[in-house]
C-alpha positions in Angstrom: 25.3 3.2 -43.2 23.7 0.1 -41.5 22.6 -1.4 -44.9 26.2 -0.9 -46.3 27.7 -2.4 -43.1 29.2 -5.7 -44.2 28.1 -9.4 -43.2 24.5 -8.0 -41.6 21.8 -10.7 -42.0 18.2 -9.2 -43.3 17.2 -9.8 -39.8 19.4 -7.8 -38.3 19.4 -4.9 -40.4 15.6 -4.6 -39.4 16.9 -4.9 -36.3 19.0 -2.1 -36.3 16.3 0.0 -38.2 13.5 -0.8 -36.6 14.7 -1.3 -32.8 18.4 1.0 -32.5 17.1 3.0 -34.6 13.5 4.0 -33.3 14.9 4.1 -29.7 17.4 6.9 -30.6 14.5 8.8 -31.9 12.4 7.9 -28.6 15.0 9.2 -26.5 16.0 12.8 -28.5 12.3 13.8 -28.8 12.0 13.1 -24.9 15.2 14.9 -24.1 14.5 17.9 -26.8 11.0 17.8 -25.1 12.5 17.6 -20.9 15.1 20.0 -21.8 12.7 22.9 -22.9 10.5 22.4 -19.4 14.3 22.2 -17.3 15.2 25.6 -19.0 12.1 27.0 -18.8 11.5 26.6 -15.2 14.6 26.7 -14.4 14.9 30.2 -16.1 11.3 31.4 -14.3 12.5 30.4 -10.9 15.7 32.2 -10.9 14.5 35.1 -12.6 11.3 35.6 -10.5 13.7 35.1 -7.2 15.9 37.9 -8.1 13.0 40.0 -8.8 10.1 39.5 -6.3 12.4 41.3 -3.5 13.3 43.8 -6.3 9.9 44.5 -6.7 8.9 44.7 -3.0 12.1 47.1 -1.8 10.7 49.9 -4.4 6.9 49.0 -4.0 6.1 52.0 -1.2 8.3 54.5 -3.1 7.1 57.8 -3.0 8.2 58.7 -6.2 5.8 58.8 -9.1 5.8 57.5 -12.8 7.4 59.7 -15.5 3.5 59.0 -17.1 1.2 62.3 -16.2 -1.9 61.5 -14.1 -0.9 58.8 -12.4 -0.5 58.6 -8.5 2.0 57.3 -6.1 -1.0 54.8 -5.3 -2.1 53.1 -8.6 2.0 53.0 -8.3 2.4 51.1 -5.6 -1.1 49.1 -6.5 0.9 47.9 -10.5 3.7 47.0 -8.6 2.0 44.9 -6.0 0.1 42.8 -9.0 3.4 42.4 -10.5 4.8 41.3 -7.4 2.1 38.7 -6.7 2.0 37.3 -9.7 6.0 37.0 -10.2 5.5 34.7 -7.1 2.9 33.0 -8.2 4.8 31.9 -11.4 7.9 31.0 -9.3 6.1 28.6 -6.8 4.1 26.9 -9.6 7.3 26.3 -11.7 9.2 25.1 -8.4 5.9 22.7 -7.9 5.4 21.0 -11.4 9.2 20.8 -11.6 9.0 18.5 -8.4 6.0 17.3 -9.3 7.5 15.8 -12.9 11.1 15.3 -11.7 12.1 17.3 -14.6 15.4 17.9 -13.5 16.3 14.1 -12.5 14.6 13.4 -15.9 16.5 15.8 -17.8 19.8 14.6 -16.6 19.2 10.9 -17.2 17.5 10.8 -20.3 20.4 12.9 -21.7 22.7 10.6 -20.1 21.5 7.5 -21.4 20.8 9.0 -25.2 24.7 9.7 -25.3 25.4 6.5 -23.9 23.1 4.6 -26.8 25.0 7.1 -29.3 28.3 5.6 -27.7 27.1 2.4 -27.9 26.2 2.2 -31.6 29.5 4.2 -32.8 31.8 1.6 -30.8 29.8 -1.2 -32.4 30.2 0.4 -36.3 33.9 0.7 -35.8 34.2 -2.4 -34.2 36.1 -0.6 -31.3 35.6 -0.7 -27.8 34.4 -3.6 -26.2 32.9 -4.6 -30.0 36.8 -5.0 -30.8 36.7 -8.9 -30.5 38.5 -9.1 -26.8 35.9 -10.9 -25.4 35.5 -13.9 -27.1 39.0 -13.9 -28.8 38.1 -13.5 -32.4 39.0 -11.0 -35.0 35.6 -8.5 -34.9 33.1 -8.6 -37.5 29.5 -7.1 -37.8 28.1 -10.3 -37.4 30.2 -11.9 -35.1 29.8 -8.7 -32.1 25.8 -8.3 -33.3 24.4 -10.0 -30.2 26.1 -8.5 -27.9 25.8 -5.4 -29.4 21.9 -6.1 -29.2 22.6 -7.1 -25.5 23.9 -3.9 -24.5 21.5 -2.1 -26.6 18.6 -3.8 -24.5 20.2 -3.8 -21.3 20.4 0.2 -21.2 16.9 0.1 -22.5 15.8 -1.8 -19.4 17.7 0.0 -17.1 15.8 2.8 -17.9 12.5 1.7 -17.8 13.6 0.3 -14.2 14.9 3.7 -13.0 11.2 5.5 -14.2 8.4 3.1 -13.6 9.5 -0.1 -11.9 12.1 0.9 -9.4 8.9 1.8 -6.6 7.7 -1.4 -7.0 11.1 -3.1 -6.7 11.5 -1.9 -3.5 8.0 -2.8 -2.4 8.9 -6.0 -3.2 12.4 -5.7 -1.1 10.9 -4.9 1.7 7.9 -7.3 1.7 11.0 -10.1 1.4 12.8 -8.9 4.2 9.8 -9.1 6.1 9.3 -12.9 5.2 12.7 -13.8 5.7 12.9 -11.9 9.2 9.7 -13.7 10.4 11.0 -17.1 8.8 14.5 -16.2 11.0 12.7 -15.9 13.9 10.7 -19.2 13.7 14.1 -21.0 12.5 15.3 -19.5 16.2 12.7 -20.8 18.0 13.0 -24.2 16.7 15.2 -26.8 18.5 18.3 -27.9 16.4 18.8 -31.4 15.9 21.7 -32.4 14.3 22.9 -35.7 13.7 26.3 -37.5 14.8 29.1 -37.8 12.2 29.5 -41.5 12.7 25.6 -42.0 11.5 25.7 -39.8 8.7 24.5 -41.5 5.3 22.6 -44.5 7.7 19.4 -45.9 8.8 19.3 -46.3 12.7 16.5 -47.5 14.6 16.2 -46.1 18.0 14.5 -48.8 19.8 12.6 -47.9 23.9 13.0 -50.3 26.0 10.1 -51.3 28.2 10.0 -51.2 31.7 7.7 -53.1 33.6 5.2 -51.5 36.5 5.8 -53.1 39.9 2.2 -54.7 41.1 0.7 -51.8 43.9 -1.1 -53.3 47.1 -2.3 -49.7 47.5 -6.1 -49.5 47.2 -8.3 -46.7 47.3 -11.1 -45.9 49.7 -14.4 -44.6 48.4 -15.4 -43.6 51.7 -12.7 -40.8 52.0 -13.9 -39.8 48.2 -17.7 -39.9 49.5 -18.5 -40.7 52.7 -21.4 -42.5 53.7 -24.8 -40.5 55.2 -24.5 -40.7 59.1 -26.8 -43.5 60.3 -30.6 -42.1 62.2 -31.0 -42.8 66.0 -32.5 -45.3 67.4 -35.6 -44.0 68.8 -36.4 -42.7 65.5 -35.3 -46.4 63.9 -37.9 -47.7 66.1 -40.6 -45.5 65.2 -40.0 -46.1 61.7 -39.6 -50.1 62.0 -43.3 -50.0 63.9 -44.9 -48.8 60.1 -43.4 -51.4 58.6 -44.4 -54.7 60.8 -47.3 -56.8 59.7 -50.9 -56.0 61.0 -51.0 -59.1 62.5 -48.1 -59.1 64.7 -49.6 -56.8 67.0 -52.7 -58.7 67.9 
């Protein structure tokens, strides 16, 4: 059907075969392949719920098995095994079905395989948005191919965001917010100047004028900084000065 479709280039029938085409295959193996794990464990857990207290209300019963030989307690001994591992199936389907998100997976592959299934039906009729209302020309293959091949890769992206890239994206979020907080709080600390409306769009010069220092009289004294050594007595002035003299002054 896409080789018979009308006014196709070569190039865009690969496209179609090659890209459209392989991605519906991607996504119906992946849903054929989450939907048999959602029923499964979906089927074990509500099953095993039902029967685990089952199990348990008619594990001490004291009646025996139809069976010949066997005793009320290899009775209640079955049962228990069965019992235990009943639970044990129930709690590690609940686990690997959080564990792989089969159920959000299941949903949303499933949704996005019938909305690529949509997509390509509106875009062989030439229906839809494909029915020329958005540029205002009369709808052809070629003439609604790119944005068909829009779409086509925007839902592609979309999910590859939602699976893998969506933690990340919000990593990033918050580091941002962070940035722009801290670069909001620095913007607040800083003055604001802002400039009059009359000098908008002109060189000014603000020019200081100088102001001249009136001469000072006022002097310091170093004596009150570091006063001088009190001066010796004069008996001891004497004594000293007597050392000094000439040796020939005293004959």
């Amino acid at each position: 059907m896409i080789r018979t479709a009308d006014g196709l280039t070569v190039q865009q029938q690969h496209f179609m075969e090659y890209r459209y085409v392989e991605v519906l295959k991607e996504f119906k193996a992946r849903c054929q392949f989450y939907a048999g794990l959602f029923h499964t464990f979906r089927t074990v857990i509500t099953v095993g719920s039902l029967l685990v207290p089952a199990l348990l209300s008619v594990q001490y019963s004291s009646k025996q098995d139809s069976q010949p030989g066997q005793t009320a307690s290899t009775y209640q001994i079955e049962i228990y095994w069965i019992t235990w591992v009943v639970s044990l199936l129930v709690t590690m389907s609940n686990g690997v079905q959080a564990l792989l998100k089969v159920d959000k997976k299941y949903f949303y592959l499933h949704t996005t395989y019938e909305q690529l299934i949509s997509e390509g039906w509106q875009y062989l009729q030439l229906t839809g948005r494909y029915a020329g209302q958005l540029n205002n020309t009369r709808p052809s293959y070629r003439n609604q191919f790119i944005l068909f091949a829009h779409f086509i890769e925007k839902i592609k992206m979309r999910q590859v965001e939602e699976e893998y890239y969506k933690a990340l994206e919000s990593h990033h979020s918050g580091t941002t917010a962070a940035t722009a907080q801290v670069a909001g709080r620095q913007d607040d600390s800083a003055p604001a100047v802002s400039t009059p409306p009359e000098l908008k769009g002109q060189s000014t010069t603000i020019s200081i004028p100088m102001v001249a220092v009136p001469p000072t009289n006022a002097t310091f004294e170093t004596n009150a900084l570091f006063p001088a050594p009190p001066s010796p007595s004069t008996a001891v002035q004497s004594f000293v000065d007597s050392f000094l003299e000439p040796a020939g002054t005293g004959k």
